[in-house]
Backbone as a printed PyTorch tensor [residue, N CA C, xyz], in Angstrom:
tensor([[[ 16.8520,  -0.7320, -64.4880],
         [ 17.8360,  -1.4480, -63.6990],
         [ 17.1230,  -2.6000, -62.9870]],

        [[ 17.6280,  -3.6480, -62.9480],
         [ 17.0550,  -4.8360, -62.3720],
         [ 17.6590,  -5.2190, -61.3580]],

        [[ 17.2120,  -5.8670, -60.3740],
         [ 17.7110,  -6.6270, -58.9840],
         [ 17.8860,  -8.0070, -58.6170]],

        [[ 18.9600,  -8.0230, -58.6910],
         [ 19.7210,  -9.1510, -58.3700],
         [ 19.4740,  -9.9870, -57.4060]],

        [[ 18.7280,  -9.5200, -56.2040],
         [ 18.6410, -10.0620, -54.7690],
         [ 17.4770, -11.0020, -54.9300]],

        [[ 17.6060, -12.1520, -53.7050],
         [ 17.2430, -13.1240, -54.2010],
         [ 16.5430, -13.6240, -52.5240]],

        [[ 15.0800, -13.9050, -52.3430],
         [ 15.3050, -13.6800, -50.5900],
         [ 15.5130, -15.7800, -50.4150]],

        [[ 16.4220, -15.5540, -49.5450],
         [ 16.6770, -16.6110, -48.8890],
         [ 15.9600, -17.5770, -47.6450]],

        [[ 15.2340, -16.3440, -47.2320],
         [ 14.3140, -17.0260, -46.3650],
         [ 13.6740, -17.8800, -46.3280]],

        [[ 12.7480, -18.9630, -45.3600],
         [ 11.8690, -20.1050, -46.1480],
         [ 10.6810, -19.5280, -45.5050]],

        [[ 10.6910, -18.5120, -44.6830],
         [  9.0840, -17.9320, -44.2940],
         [  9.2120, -16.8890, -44.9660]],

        [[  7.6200, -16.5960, -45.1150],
         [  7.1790, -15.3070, -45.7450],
         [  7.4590, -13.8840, -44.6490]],

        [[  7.6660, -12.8670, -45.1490],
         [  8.2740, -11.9980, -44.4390],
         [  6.7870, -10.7150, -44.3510]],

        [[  6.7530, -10.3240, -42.9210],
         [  5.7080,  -9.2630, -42.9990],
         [  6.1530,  -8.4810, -41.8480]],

        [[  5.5090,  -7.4400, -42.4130],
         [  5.2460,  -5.7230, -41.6480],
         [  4.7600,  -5.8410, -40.3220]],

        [[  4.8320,  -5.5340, -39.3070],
         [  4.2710,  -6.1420, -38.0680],
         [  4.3660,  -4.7140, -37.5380]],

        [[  3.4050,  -4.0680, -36.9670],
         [  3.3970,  -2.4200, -36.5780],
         [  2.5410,  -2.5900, -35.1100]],

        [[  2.4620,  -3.6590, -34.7290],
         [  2.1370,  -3.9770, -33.2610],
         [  2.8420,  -3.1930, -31.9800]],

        [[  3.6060,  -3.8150, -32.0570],
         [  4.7080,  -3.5200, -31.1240],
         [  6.4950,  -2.8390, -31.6100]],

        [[  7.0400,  -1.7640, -31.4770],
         [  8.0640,  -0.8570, -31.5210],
         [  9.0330,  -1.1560, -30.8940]],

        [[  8.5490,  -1.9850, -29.4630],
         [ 10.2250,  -2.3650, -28.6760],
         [  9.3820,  -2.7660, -27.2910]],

        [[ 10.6850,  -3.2490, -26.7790],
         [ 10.7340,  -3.7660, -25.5630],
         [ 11.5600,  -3.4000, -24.2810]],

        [[ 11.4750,  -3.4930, -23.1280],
         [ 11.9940,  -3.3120, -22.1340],
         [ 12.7170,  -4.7280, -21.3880]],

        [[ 13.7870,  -4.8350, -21.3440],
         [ 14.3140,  -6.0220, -20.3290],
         [ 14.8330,  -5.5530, -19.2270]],

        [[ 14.0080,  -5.7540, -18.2350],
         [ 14.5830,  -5.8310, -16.6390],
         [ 15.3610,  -7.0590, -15.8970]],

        [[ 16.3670,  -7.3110, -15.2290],
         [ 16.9560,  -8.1740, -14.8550],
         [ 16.8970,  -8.1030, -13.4210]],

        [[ 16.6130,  -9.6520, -13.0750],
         [ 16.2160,  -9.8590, -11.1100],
         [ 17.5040,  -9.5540, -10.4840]],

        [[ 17.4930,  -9.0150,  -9.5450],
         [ 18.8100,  -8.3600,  -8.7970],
         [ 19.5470,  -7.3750,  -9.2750]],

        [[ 19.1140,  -6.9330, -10.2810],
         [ 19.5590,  -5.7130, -10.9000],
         [ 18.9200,  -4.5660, -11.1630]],

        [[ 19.5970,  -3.6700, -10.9850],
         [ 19.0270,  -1.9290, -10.9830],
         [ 19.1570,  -1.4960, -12.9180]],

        [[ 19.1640,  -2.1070, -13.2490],
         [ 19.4390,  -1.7620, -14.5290],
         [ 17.8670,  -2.2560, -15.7120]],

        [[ 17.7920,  -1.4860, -16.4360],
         [ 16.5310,  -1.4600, -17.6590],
         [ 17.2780,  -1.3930, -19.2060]],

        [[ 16.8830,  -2.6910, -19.5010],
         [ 18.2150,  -2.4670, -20.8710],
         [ 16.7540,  -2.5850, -22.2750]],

        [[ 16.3100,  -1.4350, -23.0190],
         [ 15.4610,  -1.0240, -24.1140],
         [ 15.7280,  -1.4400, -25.4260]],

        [[ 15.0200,  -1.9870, -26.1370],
         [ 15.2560,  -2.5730, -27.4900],
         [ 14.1570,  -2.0970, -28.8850]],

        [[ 14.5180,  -1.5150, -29.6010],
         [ 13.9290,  -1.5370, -30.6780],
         [ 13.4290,  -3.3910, -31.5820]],

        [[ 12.3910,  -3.4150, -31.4850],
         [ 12.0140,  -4.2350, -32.4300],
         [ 12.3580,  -4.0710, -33.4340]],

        [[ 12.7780,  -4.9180, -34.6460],
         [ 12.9940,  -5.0770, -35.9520],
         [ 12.9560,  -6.4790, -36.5460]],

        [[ 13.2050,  -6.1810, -38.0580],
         [ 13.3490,  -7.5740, -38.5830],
         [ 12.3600,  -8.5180, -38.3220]],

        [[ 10.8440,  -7.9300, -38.4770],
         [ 10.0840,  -8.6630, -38.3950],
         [  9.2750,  -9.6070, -39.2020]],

        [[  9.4060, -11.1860, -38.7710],
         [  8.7910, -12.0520, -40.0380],
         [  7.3720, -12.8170, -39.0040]],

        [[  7.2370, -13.4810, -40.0200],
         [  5.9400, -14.9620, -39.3650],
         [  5.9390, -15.6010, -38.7380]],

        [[  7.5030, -15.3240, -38.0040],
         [  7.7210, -16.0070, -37.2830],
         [  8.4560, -15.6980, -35.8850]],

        [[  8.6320, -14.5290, -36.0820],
         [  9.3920, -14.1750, -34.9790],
         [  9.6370, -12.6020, -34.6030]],

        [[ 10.3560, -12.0410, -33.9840],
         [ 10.7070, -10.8930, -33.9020],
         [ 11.9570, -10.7770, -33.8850]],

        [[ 12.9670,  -9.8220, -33.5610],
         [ 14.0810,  -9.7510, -33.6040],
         [ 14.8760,  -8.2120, -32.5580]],

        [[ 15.7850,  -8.3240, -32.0920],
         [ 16.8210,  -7.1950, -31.2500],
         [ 17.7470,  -6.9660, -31.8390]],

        [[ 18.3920,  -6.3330, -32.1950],
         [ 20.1910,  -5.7330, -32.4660],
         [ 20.2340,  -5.7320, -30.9240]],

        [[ 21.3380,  -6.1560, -30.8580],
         [ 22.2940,  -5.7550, -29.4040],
         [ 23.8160,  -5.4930, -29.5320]],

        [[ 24.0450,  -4.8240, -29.1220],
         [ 25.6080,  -4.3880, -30.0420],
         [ 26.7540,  -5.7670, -28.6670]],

        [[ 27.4670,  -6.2060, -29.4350],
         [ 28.5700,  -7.0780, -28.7630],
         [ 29.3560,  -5.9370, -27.7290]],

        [[ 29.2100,  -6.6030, -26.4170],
         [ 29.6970,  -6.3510, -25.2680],
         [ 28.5060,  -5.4440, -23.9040]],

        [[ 27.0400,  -5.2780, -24.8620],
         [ 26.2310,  -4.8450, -23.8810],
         [ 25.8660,  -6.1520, -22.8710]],

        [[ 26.1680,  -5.4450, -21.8460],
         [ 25.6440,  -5.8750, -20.5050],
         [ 24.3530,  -7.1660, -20.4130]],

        [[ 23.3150,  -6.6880, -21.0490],
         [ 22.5540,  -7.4610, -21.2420],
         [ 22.6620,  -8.7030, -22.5340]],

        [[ 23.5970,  -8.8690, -22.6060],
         [ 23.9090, -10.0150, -24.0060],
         [ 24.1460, -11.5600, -22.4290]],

        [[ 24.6540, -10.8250, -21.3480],
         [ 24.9380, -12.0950, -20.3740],
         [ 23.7070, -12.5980, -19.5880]],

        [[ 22.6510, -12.2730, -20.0130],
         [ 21.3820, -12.7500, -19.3940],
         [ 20.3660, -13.0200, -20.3010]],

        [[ 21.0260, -13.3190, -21.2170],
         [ 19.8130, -13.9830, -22.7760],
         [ 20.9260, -14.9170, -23.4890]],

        [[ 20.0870, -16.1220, -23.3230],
         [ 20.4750, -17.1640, -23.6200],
         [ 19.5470, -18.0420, -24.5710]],

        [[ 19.9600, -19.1060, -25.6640],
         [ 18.4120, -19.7790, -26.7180],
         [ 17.8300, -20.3010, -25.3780]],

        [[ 16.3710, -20.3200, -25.4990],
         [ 15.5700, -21.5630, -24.6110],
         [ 15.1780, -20.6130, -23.8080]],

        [[ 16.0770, -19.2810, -23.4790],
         [ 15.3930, -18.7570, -21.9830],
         [ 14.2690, -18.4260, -22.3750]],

        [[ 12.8150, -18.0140, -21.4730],
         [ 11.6700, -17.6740, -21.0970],
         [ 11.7620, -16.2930, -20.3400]],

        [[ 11.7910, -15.5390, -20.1430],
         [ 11.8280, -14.1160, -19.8190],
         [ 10.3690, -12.8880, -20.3970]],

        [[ 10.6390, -12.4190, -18.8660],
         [  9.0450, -11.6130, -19.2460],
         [  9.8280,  -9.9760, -19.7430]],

        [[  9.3250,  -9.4950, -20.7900],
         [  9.1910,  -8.4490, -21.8460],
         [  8.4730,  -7.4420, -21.2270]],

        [[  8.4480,  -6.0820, -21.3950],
         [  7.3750,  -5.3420, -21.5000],
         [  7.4090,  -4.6720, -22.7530]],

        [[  6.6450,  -5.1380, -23.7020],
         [  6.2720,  -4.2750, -25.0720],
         [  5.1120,  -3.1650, -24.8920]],

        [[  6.0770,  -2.3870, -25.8250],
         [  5.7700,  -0.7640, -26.1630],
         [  5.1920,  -0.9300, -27.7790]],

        [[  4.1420,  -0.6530, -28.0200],
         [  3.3100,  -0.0850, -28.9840],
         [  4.1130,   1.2690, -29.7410]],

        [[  3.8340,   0.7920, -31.8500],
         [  4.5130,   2.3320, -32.2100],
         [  3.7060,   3.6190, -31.6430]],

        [[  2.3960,   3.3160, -31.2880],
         [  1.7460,   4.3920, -30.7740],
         [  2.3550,   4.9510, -29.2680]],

        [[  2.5600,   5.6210, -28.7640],
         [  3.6830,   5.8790, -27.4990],
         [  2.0290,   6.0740, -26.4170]],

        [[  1.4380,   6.3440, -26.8310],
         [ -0.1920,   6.9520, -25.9550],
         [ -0.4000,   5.4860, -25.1030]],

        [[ -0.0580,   4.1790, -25.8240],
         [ -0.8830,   2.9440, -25.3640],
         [  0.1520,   2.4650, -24.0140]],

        [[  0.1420,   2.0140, -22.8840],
         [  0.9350,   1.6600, -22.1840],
         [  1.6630,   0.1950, -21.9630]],

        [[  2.7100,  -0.3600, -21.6300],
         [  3.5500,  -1.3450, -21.9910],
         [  2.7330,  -2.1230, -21.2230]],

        [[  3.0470,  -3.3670, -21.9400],
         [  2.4560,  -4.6290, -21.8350],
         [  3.3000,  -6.2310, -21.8760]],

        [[  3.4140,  -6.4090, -20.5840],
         [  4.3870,  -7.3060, -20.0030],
         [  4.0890,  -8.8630, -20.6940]],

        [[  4.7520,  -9.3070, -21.0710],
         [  4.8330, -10.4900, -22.1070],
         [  6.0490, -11.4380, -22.1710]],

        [[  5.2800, -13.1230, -21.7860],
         [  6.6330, -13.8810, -21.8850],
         [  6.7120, -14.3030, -22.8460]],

        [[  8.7190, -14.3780, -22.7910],
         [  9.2430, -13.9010, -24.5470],
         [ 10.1800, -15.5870, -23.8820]],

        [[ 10.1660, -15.9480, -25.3020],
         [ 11.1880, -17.0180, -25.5130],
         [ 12.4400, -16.0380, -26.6840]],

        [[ 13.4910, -16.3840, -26.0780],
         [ 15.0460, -16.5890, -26.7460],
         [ 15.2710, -17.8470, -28.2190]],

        [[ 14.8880, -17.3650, -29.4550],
         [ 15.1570, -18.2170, -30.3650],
         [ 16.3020, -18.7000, -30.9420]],

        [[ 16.5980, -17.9480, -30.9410],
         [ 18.1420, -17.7100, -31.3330],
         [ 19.2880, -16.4370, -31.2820]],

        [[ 20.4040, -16.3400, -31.2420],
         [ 21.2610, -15.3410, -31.1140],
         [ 22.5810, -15.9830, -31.7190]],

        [[ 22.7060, -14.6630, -33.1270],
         [ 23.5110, -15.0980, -34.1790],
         [ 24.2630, -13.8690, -34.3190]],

        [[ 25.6850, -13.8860, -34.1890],
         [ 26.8990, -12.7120, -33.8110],
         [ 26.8550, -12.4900, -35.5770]],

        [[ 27.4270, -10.8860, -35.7100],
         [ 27.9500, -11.0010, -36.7610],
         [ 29.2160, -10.3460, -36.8550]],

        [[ 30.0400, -10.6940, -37.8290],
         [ 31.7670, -10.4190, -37.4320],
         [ 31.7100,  -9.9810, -38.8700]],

        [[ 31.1070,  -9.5040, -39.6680],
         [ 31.5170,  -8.3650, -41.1570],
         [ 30.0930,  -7.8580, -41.3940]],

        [[ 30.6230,  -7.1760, -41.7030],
         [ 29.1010,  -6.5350, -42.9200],
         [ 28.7310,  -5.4600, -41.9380]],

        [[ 27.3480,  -4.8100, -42.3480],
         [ 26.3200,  -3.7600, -42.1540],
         [ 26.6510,  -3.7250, -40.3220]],

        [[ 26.5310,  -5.1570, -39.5950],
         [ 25.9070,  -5.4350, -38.3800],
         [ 27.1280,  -6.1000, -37.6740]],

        [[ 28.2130,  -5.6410, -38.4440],
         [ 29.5950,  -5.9200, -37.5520],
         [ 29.7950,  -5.5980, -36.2260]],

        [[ 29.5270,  -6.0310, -35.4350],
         [ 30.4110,  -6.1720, -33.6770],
         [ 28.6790,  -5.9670, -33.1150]],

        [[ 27.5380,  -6.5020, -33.7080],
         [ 26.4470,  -6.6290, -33.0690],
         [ 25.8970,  -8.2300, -33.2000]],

        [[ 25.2000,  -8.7970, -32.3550],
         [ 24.6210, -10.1430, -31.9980],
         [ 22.9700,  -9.8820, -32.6330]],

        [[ 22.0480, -10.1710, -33.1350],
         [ 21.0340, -10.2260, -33.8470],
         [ 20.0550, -11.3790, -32.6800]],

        [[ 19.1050, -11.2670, -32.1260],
         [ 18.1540, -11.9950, -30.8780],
         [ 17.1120, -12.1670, -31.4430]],

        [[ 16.9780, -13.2700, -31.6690],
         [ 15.4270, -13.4940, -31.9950],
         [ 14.5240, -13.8730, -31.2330]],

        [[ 13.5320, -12.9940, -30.6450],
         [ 12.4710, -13.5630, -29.7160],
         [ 11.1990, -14.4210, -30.3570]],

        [[ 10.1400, -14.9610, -29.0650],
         [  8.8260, -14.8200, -29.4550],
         [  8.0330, -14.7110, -28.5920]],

        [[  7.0700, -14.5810, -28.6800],
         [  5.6350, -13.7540, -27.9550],
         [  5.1410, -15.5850, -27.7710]],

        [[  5.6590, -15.8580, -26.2820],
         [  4.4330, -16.9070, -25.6950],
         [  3.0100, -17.2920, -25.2940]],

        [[  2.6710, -15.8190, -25.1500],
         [  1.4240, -16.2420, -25.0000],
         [  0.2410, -15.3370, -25.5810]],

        [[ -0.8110, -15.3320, -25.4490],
         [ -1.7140, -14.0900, -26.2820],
         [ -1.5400, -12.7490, -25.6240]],

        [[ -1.0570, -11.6720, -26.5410],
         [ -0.8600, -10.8600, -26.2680],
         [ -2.2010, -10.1560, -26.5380]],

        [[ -3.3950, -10.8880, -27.0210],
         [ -4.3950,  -9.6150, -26.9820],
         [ -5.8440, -10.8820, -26.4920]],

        [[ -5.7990, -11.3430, -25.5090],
         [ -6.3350, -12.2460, -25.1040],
         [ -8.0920, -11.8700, -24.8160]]])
């Protein structure tokens, strides 16, 4: 059987086992909203956020916001990191219906 799929991307796509997820804290707020990392390429990282979480109103493209990334290893402790907002692209059918897709990035050296 052969495969049809065809990748569309214009970057090369890789495995990235760095970091597992992130933590977003918001100023004036009592609230900690947790993200699985995914969808990781050469260029970026990525969030699922399902449409209507709380935290979809405090991430915006362009923002700068500090991260704390979590390692897949759970032993290593989080490591606070400013993240740029690349993009945020809704999707209204398919697999990822009534979720927004966030693409971050890692500003500065994270292993300095």
């Amino acid at each position: 059987m052969t495969s049809d799929f065809i990748e569309k991307r214009t970057e090369s796509r890789t495995i990235v086992n760095e970091y597992y997820s992130v933590d977003l804290s918001v100023e004036n707020e009592s609230f900690l909203y947790q993200f699985k990392i995914w969808d990781v390429s050469s260029k970026g990282m990525c969030l699922l956020i399902k449409e209507g979480s709380a935290a979809m109103k405090y991430l915006h493209i362009g923002d700068e916001v500090k991260m704390k990334y979590y390692k897949a290893d759970s032993t290593s402790p989080g490591k606070y990191l400013k993240t740029e907002i690349t993009h945020i692209t809704k999707y209204d059918e398919g697999q990822f219906k009534g979720h927004h897709l966030v693409g971050i990035r890692i500003l500065e050296d994270p292993n300095p």
